[in-house]
C-alpha positions in Angstrom: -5.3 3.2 -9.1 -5.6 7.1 -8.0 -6.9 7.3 -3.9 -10.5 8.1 -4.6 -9.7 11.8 -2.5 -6.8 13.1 -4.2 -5.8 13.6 -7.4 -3.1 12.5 -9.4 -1.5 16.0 -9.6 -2.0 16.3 -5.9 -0.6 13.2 -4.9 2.7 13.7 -7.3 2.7 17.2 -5.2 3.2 15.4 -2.2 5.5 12.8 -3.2 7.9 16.1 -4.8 7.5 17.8 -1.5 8.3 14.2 0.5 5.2 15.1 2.5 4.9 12.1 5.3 1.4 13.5 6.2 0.6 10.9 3.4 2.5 8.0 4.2 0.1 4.8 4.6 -2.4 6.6 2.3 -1.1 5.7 -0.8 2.0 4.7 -2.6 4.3 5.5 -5.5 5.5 2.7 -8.3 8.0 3.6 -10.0 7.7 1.8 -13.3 11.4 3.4 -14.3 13.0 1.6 -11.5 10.5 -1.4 -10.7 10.4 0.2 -6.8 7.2 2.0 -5.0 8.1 4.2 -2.6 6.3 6.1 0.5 5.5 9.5 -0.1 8.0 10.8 1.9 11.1 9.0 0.2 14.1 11.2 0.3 14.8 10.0 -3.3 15.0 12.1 -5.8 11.6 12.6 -7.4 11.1 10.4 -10.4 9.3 12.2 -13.5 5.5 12.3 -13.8 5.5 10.0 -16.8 6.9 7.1 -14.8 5.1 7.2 -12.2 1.5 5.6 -11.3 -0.2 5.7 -7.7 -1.4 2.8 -6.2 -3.9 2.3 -2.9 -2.5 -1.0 -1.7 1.2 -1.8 -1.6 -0.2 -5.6 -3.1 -1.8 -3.5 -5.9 2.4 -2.1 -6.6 3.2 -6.1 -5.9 0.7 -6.9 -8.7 2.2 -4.4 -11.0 5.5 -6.3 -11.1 6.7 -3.4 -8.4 9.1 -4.1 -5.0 9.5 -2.3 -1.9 11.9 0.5 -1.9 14.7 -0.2 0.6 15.6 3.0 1.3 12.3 4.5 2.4 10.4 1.0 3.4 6.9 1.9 2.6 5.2 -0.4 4.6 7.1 0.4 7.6 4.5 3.1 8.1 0.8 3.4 9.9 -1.7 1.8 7.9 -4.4 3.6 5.5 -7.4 6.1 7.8 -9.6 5.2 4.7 -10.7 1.6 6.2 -12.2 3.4 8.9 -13.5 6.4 7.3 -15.4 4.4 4.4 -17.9 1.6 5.0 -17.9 0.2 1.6 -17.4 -3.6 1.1 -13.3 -2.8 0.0 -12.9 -0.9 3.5 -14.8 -3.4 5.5 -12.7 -6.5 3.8 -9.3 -4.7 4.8 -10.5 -4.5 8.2 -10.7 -8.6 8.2 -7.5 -9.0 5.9 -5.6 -6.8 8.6 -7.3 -9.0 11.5 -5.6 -12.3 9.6 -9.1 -13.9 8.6 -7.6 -15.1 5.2 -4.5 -16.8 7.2 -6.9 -18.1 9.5 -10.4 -19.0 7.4 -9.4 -18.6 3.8 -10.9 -16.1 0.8 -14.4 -18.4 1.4 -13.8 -17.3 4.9 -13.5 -13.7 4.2 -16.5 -13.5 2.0 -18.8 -15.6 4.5 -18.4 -13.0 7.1 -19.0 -10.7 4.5 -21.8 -11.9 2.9 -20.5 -12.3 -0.4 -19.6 -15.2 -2.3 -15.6 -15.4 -3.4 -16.1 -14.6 -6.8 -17.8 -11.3 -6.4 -15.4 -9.9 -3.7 -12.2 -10.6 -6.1 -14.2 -8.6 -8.5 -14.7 -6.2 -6.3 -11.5 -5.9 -4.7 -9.4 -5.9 -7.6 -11.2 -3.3 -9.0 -11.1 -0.9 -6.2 -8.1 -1.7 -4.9 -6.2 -3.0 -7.7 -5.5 -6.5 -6.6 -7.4 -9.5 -5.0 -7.7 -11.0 -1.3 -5.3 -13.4 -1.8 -2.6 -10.8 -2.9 -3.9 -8.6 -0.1 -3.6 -10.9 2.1 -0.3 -12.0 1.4 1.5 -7.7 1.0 -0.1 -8.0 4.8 1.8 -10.8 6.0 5.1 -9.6 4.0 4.4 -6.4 6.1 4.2 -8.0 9.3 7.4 -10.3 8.6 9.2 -7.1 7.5 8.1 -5.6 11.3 8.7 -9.0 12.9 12.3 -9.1 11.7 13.3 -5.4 12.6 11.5 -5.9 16.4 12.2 -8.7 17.6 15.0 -11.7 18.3 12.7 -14.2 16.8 14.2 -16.8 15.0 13.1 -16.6 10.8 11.1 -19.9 11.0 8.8 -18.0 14.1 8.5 -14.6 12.4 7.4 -17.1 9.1 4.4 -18.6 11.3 3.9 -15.7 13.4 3.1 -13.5 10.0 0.8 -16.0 8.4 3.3 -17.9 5.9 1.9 -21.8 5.8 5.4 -22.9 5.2 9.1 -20.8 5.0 9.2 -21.9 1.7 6.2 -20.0 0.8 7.8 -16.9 3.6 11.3 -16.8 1.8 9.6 -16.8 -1.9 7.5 -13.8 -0.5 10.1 -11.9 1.2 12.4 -12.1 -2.2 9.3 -11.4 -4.8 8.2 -8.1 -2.3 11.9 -6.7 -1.3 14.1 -8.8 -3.9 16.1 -10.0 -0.4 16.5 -12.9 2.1 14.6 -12.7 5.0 18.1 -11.9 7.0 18.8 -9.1 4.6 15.5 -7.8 5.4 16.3 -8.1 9.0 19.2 -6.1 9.1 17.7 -3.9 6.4 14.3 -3.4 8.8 16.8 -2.5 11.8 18.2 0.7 10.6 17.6 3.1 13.2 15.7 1.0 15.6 16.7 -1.8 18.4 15.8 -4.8 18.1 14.5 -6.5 21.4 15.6 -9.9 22.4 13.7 -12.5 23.7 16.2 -14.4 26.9 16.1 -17.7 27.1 13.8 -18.0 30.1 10.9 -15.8 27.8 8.7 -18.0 25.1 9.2 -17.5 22.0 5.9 -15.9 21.8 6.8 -12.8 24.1 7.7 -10.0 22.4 7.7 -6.4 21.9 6.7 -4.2 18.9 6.5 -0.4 18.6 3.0 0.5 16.6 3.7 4.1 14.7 0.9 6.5 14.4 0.4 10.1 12.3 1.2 13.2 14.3 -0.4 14.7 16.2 -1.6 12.2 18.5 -3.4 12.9 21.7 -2.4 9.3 23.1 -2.2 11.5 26.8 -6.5 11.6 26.5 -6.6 8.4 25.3 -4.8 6.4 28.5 -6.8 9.4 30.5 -10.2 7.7 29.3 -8.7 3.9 29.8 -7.1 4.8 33.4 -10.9 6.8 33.9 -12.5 3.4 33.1 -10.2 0.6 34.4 -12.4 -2.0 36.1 -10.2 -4.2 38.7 -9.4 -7.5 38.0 -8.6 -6.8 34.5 -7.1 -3.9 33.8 -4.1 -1.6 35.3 -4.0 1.3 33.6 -2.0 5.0 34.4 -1.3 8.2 32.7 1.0 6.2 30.6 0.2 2.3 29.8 -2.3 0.2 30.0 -2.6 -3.7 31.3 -4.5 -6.5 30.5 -6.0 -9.5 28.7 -7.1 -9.6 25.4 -8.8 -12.6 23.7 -7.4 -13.9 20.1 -8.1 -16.4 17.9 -5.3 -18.8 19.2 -5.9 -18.1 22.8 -5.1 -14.8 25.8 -2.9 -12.4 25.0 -1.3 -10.6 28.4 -0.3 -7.5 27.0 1.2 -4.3 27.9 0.7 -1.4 25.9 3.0 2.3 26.7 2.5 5.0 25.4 5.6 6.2 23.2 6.7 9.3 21.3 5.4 8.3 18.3 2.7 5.7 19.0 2.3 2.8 21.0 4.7 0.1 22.2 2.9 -2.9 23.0 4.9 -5.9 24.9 2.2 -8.6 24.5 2.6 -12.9 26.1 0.9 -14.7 23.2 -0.6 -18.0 23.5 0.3 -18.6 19.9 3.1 -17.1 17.3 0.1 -16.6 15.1 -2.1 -14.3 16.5 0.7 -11.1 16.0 -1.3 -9.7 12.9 -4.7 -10.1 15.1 -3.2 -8.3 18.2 -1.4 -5.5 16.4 -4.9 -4.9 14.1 -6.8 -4.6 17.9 -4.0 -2.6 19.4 -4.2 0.1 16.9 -7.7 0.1 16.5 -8.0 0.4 20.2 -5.5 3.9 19.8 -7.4 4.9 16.8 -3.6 4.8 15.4 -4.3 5.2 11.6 -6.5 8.4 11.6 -5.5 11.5 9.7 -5.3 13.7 12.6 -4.3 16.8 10.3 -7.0 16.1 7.9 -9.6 16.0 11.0 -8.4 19.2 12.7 -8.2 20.9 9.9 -11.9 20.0 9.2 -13.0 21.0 12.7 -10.6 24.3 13.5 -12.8 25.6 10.3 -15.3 25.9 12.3 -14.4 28.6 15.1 -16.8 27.5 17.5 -13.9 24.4 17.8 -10.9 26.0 16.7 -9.8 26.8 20.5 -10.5 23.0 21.3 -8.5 21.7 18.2 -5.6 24.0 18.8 -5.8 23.2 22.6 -6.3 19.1 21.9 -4.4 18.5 18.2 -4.9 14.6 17.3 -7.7 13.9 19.1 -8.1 10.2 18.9 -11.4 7.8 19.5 -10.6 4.8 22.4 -12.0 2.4 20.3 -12.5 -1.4 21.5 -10.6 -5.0 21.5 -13.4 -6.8 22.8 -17.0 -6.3 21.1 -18.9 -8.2 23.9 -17.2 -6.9 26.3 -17.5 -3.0 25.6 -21.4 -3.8 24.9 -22.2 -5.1 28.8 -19.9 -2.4 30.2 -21.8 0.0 28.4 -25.1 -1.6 29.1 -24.6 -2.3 33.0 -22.3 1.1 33.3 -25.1 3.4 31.8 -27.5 5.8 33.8 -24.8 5.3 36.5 -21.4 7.5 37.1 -18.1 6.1 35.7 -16.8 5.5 39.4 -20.0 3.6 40.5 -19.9 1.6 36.9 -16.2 0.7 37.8 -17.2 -0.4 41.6 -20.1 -2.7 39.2 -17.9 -4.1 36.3 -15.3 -4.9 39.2 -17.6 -6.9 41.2 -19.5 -8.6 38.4 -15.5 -9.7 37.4 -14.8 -11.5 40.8 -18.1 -13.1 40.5 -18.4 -14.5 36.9 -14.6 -13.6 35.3 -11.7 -15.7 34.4 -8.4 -15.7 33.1 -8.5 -12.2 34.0 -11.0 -11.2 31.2 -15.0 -9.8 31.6 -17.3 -12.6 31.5 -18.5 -13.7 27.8 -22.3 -13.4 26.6 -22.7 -16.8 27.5 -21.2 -16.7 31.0 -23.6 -14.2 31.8 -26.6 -15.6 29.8 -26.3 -18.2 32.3 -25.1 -17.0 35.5 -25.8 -13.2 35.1 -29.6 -12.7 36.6 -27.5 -14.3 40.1 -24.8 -11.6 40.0 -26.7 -8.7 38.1 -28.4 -5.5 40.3 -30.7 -2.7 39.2 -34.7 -2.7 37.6 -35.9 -5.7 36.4 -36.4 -4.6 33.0 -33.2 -3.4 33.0 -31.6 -6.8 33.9 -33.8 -8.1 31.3 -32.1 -7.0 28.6 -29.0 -7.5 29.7 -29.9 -11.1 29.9 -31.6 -10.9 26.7 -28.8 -9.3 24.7 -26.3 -12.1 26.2 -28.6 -14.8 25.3 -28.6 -13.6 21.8 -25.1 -13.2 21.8 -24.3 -16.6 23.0 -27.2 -17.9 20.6 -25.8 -16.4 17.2 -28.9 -14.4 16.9 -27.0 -11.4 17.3 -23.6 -10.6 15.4 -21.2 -8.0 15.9 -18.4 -7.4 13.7 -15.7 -4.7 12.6 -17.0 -6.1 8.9 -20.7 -4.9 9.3 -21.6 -1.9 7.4 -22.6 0.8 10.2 -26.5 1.1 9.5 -26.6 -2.8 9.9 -24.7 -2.7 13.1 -26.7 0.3 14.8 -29.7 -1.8 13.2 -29.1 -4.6 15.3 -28.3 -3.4 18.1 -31.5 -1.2 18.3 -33.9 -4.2 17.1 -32.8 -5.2 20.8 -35.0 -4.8 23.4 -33.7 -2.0 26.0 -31.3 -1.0 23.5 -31.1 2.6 22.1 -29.8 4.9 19.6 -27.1 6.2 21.6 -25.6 2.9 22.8 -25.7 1.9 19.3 -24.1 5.3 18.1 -21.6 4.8 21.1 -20.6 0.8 20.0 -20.4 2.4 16.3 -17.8 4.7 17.5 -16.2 2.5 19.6 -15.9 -0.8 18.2 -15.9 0.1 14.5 -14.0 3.0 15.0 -16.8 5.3 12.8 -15.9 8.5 12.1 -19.0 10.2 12.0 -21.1 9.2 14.9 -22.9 12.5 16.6 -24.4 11.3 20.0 -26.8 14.3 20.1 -28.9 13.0 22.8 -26.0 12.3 25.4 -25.9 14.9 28.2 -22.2 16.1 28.6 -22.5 16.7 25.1 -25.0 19.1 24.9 -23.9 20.8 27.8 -19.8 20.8 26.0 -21.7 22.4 22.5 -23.5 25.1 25.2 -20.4 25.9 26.5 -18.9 26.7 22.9 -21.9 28.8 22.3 -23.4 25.8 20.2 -27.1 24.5 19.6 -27.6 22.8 23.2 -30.7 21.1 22.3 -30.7 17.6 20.7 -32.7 18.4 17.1 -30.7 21.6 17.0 -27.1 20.0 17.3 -27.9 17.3 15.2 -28.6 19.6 12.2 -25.8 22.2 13.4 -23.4 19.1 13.2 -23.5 18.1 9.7 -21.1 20.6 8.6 -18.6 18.5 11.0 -19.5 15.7 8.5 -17.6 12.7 7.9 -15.7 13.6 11.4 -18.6 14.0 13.9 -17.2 11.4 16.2 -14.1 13.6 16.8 -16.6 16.4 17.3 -18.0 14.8 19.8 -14.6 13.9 21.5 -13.8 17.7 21.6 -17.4 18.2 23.0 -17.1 15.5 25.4 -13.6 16.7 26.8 -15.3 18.8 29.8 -15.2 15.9 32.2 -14.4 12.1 31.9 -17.0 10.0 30.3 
């Protein structure tokens, strides 16, 4: 089950050379020893002929394989591909990662989909080498595995906080996927790192993981853009971290999220054990945290009209979104307006219709928003209208729909245009090659680099940036806050 970019040759290359550029992006079985490895094992390289490459860690569980202990492999960001792909395989991950199996089932998973069960296996197994069941279940193993290491605990929460329906089912996992008990596997998940205890005063639903990403990682520009957009009453934000509330299936999440060495560490008050998986799959698509940031600045430093941006910005990252409806009004009420008046709006529109310390839903301001809303009647029109489609079901957002049907709906809506779709592409499915010709600061960014300045012009100039246009337009962008 060869990655669909790489080559067998050129992934045995980077497992000889214990390249960690690829770690998360595929994985070694080793059918000699019944193990599958990250690329960057420091074991000694096992011959060509016993070796296979698989896309999925369940697709090595399938195989009969087990982690390697020495190098956990999952211990690791996850794969960029989910992003950069829109297929139906890519767009199921996306949901498996976000615990819709745990929480709606395989019928579940193919509902949102739009695909019955039977089809999606197929599908599934065949591109990724195992089902959404086995999927499903390598993902919770993985969470366990970063449960255990992290945190104080105790094995019966990190079972339900993963996913497991029972610790019976947890502890036949945890022995099938690491041959080890799930307090060997703590210890084992511990090497290197501190643990961080929850006191007796805490709940056992505070706690405090550290979320790796690839290097480079601009995570400075990243809290730059959240602090540059932080709307009182629901988010503090600095150079460094970021505050506030994030909805989840079992509840508000109050979480804290620092920016690290090597990532993110994110200190999050659940309202239930069971929304870890959901929170860390927001978190790191919020930081963008599984992109191949050599792969993308390699792409873009080819050309030399961005080679001084990438070599000035390395791991430039896209904010992405943990809140669909709420990125959508801020973008709607915040555009034709500067960032500081669209903060002093979203602020006051918070005190007026918020709770819980959260932006008002679709249907909070389908109801109440013509009473708090300012600006051109048309303008307030489709706010209203969007919000009452929203709240309605007319109108679905999700990180599952393919990109032409998302921009699709979102332009079928009256007062709605290309760029704000292109934008909530970027944004909330984390696209990677999304050019917003038609915005402003970026034509003025591609005249500054001596690039086409007019709309038609950098659209066609841009398709050599192709698939990572989004980053293109982060680099372009970069000349003042947006």
């Amino acid at each position: 089950m060869l990655s669909p970019t790489l080559s067998f040759d050129e992934q045995y290359r980077a497992l000889c050379s214990r390249d960690a550029r690829f770690d998360g992006q595929f994985i070694a079985g080793v059918h000699s020893t019944g193990i599958y490895c990250r690329p960057s094992c420091p074991a000694v390289a096992p011959k060509p002929r016993n070796v296979r490459f698989y896309r999925t860690a369940a697709a090595a569980h399938e195989a009969g394989l087990r982690a390697c202990k020495r190098c956990q492999p999952d211990a690791v960001p996850g794969s960029p591909e989910w992003n950069l792909n829109d297929d139906l395989a890519s767009r199921a991950m996306r949901l498996i990662a976000d615990g819709v199996v745990e929480r709606d089932g395989v019928e579940g998973l193919s509902t949102r989909l739009g695909y019955t069960s039977r089809h999606l296996t197929r599908v599934l197994t065949a591109e990724l080498g195992a089902g959404p069941l086995a999927l499903a279940r390598a993902h919770r193993a993985q969470a366990a595995r970063t449960l255990l290491g992290a945190t104080e605990l105790s094995i019966s929460d990190v079972a339900f906080a993963a996913g497991f329906s029972s610790i019976r089912q947890f502890n036949d996992t945890i022995q099938a996927v690491y041959e080890t008990t799930p307090s060997q596997l703590r210890t084992l998940a511990r090497r290197g790192a501190a643990a961080h205890p929850q006191t007796a005063h805490e709940r056992p639903s505070a706690l405090t993981l550290r979320l790796p990403t690839r290097a480079p990682f601009d995570g400075a520009g990243l809290m730059t853009f959240f602090a540059n957009h932080a709307v009182a009453g629901i988010e503090t934000a600095s150079a460094t971290s970021l505050e506030r509330a994030i909805r989840l299936p079992g509840g508000i999440a109050h979480v804290r999220l620092e920016l690290g060495d090597q990532g993110i560490t994110c200190t999050a008050q659940l309202a239930t054990i069971s929304d870890v998986a959901p929170l860390v799959a927001r978190v790191r698509r919020l930081f963008d945290l599984d992109a191949d940031s050599l792969a993308i600045d390699r792409a873009l430093s080819s050309d030399p009209a961005l080679a001084g941006s990438v070599a000035r910005v390395p791991g430039m990252r896209l904010p992405g979104s943990v809140d669909t409806e709420e990125t959508l009004f801020r973008t709607l009420i915040g555009q034709q307006i500067s960032v500081a008046a669209a903060r002093t709006v979203h602020a006051r529109i918070v005190t007026e219709l918020g709770s819980d310390g959260l932006f008002p839903s679709a249907a909070v301001l389908a109801a109440s928003g013509a009473e708090v809303l300012r600006g051109p009647k048309t303008r307030i029109a489709s706010i209203l209208g969007v919000a009452e489609a929203i709240a309605s079901g007319e109108l679905e957002l999700d990180v599952s729909t393919p990109v032409d049907e998302f921009t699709a709906k979102l332009v079928a809506m009256p007062g709605i245009g290309p760029w704000t779709a292109g934008y909530m592409a970027m944004r909330v499915l984390g696209n990677s090659d999304i050019m917003l010709s038609s915005d402003l600061v970026v034509r003025q960014g591609a005249g500054e680099l001596g690039l086409p300045a007019t709309a038609t012009a950098l659209t066609q100039y841009s398709r050599q940036w192709a698939p990572w246009r989004s980053y293109a337009c982060m680099h372009l962008w970069r000349s003042r806050p947006f």
